[in-house]
N, C-alpha and C positions, 0 to 999 in steps of 0.2 A: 770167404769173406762175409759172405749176406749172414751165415749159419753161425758165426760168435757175435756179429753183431747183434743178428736179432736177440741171441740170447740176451747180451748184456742189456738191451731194449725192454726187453721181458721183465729181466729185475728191477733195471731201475721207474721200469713203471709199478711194479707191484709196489716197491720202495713208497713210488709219489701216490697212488692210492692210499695207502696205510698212514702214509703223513699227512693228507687230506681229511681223512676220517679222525684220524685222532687230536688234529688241531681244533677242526669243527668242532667233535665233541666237548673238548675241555673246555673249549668257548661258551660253549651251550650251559654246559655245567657252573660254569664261573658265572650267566649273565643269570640262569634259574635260583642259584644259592643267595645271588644278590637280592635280585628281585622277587620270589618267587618261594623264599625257603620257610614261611610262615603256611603257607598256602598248600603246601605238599608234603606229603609225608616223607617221599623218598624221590631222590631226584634222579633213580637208577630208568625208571619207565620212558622218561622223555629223552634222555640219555641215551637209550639203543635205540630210541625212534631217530633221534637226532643220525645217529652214526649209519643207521641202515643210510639214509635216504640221502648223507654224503659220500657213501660210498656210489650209489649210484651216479650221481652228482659226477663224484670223480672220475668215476670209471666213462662216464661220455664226455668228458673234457679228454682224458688221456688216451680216448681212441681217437681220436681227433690228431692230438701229438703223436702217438704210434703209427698211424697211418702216411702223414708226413714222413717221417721219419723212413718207412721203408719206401715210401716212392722217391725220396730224395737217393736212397741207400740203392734201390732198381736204378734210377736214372745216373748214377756213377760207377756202377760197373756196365751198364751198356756203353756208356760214353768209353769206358777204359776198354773195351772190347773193340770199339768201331773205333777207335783211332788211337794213333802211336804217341808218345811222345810230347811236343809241343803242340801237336794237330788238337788235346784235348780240351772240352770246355772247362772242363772243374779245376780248379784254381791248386797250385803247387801247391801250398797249405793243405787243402784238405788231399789231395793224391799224397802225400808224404805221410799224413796222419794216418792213412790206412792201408798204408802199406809196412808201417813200423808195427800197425795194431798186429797184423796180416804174420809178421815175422814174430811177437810178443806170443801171438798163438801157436806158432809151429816152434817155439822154445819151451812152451807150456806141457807139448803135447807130447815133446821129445827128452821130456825131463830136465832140462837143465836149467 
């Protein structure tokens, strides 16, 4: 369970980095060509200045989220470990959603 989740964790942060960087940038790019496009030659310099420094940007917002993300994901299989049944704390919602994810990957794994 922990080992596709975090996968799937992995991309879609890569995902939200990548969407981070490339929004800022076009933003960047849109506010410099407005303002800014008599006064510059080429708006490609401030552009990868712009993009580096959201990507870092992003990258410590979304460890932030990744991090949650696995100590909620540790503290749901301990709970599913220490207790049976209705003794658990995590809500039937989420124990059904990962255990469908749980069975989605062993149909993945087994070809069908």
């Amino acid at each position: 369970k922990i080992a596709s989740i975090s996968y799937v964790s992995a991309v879609v942060l890569f995902v939200g980095k990548i969407f981070i960087c490339s929004a800022t940038t076009f933003g960047g790019y849109v506010y410099i060509e407005e303002e800014y496009a008599d006064h510059l030659y080429s708006a490609a310099g401030p552009c990868v200045l712009i993009f580096i420094i959201s990507y870092f940007v992003g990258d410590m917002f979304l460890s932030i989220f990744d991090m949650t993300t696995s100590t909620i994901l540790q503290c749901f299989v301990a709970d599913d470990e220490m207790f049976d049944g209705d003794e658990c704390y995590a809500g039937h919602e989420l124990r059904r959603w990962v255990d469908d994810f749980a069975e989605a990957e062993r149909n993945i794994v087994a070809g069908r």
